[in-house]
C-alpha positions in Angstrom: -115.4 9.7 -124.6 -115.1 6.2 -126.4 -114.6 2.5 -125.3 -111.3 1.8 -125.7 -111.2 -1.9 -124.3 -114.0 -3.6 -123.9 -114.3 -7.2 -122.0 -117.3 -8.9 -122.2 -117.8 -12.6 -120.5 -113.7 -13.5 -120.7 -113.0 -16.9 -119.6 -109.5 -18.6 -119.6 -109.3 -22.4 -118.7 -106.1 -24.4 -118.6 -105.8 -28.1 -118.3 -103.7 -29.2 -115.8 -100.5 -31.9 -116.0 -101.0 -32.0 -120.0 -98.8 -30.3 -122.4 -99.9 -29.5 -125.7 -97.5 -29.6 -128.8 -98.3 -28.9 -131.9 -95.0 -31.3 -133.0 -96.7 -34.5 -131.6 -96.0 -37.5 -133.8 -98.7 -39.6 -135.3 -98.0 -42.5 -132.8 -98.0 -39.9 -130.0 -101.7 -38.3 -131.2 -102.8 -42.1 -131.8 -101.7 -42.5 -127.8 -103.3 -40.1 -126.6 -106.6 -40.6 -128.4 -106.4 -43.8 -127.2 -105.7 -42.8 -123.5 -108.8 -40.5 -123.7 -111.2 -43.1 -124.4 -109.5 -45.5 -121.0 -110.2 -42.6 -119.0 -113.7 -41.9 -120.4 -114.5 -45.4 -119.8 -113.3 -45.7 -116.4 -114.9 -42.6 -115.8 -111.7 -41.3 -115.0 -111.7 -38.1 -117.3 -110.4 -35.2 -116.4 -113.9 -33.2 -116.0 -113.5 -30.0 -114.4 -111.2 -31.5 -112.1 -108.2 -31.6 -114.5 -108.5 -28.4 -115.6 -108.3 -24.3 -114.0 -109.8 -21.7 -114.8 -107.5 -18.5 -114.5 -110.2 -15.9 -115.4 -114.1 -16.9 -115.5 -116.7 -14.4 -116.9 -115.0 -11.3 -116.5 -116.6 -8.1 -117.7 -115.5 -4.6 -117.6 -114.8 -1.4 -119.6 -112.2 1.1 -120.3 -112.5 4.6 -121.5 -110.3 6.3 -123.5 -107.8 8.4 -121.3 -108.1 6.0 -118.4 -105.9 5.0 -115.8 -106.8 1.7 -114.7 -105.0 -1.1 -112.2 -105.6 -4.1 -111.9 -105.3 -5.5 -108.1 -105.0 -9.1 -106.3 -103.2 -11.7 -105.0 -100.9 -13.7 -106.7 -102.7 -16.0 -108.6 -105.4 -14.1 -109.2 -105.6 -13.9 -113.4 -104.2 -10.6 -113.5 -101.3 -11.4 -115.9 -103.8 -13.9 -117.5 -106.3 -10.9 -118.4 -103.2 -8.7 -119.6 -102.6 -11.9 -122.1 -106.0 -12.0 -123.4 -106.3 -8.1 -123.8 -102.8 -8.5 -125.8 -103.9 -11.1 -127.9 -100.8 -13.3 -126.3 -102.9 -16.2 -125.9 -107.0 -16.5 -126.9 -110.1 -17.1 -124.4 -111.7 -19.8 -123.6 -114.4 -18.2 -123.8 -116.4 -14.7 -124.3 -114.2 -11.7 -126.5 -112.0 -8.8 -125.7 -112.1 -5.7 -127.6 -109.1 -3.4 -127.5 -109.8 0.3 -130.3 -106.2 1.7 -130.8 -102.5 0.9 -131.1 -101.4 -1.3 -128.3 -98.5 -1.7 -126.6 -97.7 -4.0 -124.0 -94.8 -4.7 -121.5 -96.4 -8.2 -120.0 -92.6 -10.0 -119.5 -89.0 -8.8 -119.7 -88.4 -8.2 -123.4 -91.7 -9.6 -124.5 -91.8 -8.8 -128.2 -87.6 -8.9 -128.7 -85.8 -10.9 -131.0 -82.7 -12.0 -128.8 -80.3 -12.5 -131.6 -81.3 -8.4 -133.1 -79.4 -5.5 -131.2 -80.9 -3.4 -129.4 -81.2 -0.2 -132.5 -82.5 -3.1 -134.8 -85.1 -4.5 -131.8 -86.5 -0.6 -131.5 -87.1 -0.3 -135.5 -88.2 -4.0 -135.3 -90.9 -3.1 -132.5 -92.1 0.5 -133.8 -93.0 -1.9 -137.3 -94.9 -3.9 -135.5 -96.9 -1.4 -134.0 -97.6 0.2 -137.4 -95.7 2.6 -137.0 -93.4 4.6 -140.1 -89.9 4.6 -140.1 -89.9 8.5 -140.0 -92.4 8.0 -137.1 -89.6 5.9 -135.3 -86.4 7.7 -135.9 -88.2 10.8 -134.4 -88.7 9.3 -131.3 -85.5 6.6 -131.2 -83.3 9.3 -129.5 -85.6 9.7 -126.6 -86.0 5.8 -126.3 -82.4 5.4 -125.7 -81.6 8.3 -123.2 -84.6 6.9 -121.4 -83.5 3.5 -121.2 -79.6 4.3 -120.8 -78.0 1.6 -123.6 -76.5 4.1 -125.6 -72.7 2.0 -124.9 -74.8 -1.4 -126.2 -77.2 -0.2 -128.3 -75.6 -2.4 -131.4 -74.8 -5.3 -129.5 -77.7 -8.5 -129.4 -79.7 -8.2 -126.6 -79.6 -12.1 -125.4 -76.1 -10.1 -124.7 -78.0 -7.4 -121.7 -78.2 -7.7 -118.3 -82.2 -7.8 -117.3 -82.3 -4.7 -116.1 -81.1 -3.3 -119.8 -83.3 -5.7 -120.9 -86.2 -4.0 -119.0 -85.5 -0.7 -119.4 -85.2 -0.8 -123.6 -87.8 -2.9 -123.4 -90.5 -0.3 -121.3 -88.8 2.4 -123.1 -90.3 1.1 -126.2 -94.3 0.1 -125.1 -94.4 3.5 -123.9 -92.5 5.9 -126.1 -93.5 4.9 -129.3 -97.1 6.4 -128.6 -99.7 3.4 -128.6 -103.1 4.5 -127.7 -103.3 1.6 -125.2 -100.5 0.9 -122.9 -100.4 -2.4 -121.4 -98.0 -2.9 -118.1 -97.5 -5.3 -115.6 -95.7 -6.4 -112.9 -92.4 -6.5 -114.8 -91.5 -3.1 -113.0 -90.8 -4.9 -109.7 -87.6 -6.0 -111.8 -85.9 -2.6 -111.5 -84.3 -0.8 -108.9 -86.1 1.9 -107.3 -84.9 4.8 -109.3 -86.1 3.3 -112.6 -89.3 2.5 -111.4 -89.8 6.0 -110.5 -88.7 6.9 -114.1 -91.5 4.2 -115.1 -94.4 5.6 -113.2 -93.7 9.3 -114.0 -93.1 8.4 -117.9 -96.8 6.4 -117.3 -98.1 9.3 -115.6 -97.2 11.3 -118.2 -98.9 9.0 -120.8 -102.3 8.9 -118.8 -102.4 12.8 -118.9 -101.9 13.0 -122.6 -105.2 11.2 -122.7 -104.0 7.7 -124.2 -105.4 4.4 -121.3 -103.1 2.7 -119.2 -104.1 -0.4 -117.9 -101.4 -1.6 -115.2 -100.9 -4.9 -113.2 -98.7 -4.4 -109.4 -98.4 -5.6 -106.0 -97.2 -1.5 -105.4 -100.6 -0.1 -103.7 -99.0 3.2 -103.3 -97.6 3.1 -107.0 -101.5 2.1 -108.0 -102.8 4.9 -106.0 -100.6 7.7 -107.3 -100.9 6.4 -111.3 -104.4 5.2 -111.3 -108.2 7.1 -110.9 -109.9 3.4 -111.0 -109.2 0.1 -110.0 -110.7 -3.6 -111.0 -110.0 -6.2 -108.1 -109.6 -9.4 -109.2 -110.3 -12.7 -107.0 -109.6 -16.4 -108.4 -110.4 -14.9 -111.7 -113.0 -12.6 -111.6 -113.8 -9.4 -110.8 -115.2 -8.7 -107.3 -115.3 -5.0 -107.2 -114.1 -2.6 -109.4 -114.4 1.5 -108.7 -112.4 4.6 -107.6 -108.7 3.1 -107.0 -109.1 4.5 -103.1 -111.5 2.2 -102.8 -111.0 -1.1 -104.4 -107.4 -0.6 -102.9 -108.6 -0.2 -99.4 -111.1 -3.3 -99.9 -108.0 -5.5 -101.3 -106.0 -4.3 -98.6 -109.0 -5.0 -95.7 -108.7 -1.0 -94.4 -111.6 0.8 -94.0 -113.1 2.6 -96.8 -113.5 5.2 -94.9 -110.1 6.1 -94.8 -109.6 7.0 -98.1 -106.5 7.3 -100.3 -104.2 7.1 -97.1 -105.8 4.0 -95.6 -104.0 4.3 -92.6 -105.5 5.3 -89.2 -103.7 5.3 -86.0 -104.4 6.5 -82.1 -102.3 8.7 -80.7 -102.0 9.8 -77.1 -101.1 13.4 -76.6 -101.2 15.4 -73.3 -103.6 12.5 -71.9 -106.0 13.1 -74.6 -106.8 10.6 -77.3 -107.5 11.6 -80.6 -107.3 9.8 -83.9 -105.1 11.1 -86.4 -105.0 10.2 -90.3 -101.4 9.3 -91.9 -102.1 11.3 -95.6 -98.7 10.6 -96.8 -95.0 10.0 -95.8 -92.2 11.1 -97.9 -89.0 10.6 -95.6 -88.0 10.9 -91.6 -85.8 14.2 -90.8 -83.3 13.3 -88.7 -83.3 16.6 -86.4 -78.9 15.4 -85.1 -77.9 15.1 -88.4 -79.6 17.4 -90.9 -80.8 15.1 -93.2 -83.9 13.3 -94.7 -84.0 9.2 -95.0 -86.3 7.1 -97.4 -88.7 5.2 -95.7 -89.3 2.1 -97.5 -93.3 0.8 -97.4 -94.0 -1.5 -94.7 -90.9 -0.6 -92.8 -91.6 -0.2 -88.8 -91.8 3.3 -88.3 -91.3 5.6 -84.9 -92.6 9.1 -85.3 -92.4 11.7 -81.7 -93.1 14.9 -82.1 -92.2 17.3 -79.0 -94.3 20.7 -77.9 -94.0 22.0 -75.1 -93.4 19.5 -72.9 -95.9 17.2 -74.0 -94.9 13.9 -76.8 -97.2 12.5 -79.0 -95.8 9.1 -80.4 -97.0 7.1 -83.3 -95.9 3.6 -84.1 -96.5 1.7 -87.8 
């Protein structure tokens, strides 16, 4: 199996409190030449002080076929990397490699012309992927059931709400078959159902065999899309490995614990014994018949009742 990205030494600096514009006037280049120089000579230049550095000598490899997230805080350089890898904006310093078609999903309509509709923005982005016309108009149905604009689909897009936004937009990166699908956080923008849709249409991307690479803050959505993680740290990579794993070392659980990364005591018939939480789909409520979503990191109460004897569980 063959490298599809390949990272090798990426850095990313950004000077801070300076905006650079390529319009500057001579007067304003002159000015700023000038106020260089002051600075140097009071020894008042910016140094490494004045500047950040989002992502410092990060290395790493993709496969082809591979599920990969990328994990951290906010701040981190995750969205920063995604850039790079995109060729959104250039490093600092060392080189990315990416082998394949790529698409990308790195802001809400990232790639849209706001003025085009919505039919024109699909034909517009397919093109720039290299992709045929024929190529396009085989897939353009699909796109448009899966994003659910088929009422606006020739009105402009600066026109959509930001969920319609969204959902053309992903429909897109990940429909029109790139070899390399790049994702991140933007999800958290739509409502639960849709991100479902997302992560079973990504799934089903990964098991074709093309590489995912996706950015969240969801460790669950992580766990159940990706087979390998890279944790990232004030720009670099400080561990990178089964997803199980670097989740449950972002998260501070045990590595033991595995996937579920949850371990509790539970007191049954004045016996202690430790029991491991594999996964939690809904609460039956036994009065009323039915089963309720649990949202993650609700407060949970879970009693189960045999034979006289309760064994409760808090989270």
């Amino acid at each position: 199996m063959s490298t599809a990205i390949r990272a090798v030494g990426l850095g990313k600096r950004y000077e801070l409190g300076r905006t650079l514009r390529r319009d500057r006037t001579l007067r304003e280049s002159l000015a700023e030449g000038v106020g260089q120089v002051f600075r140097a000579v009071r020894g008042g230049d910016r140094g490494e002080e004045g500047t950040l550095w989002a992502l410092r000598d990060v290395s790493f490899e993709v496969r082809e076929g591979e599920a990969v997230g990328l994990v951290g805080g906010n701040g981190a350089g995750k969205s920063t990397l995604l850039k790079l890898l995109s060729r959104v904006t250039m490093p600092t310093a060392g080189r990315a490699e990416i082998h394949g078609r790529v698409g990308s999903l790195l802001e809400v309509g990232t790639g849209f012309h706001p003025d085009l509709t919505g039919r024109e923005n699909v034909l517009l982005n397919g093109a720039i992927l290299g992709m045929r016309r024929s190529e396009i108009e085989r897939k353009f149905d699909e796109i448009v059931a899966f994003a659910e604009v088929e009422r606006f689909l020739d009105t402009p897009v600066k026109r959509y709400s930001s969920g319609m936004y969204l959902r053309l937009a992903f429909a897109v990166a990940a429909h029109l078959e790139p070899e390399v699908l790049l994702v991140d956080e933007v999800l958290a923008v739509g409502d639960a159902a849709f991100q479902r849709k997302c992560l079973g249409k990504m799934g089903d991307v990964a098991a074709s065999g093309r590489t995912v690479v996706f950015v969240s803050h969801n460790m669950d959505a992580v766990l159940r899309l990706c087979t390998r993680a890279i944790l990232l740290e004030r720009g670099r990579v400080t561990d990178d490995g089964r997803s199980a794993d670097v989740v449950a070392a972002y998260l501070g659980v045990d590595r033991g614990a595995g996937a579920s990364g949850v371990r509790r005591q539970i007191v049954e018939g004045g016996r202690n014994a430790e029991a491991q939480l594999r996964g939690l789909l809904g609460i039956e409520d036994v009065l009323e018949g039915a089963t309720r979503d649990v949202a993650t990191g609700s407060p949970v109460d879970i009693q189960r009742v045999t034979q006289g004897t309760q064994a409760s569980l808090s989270m």
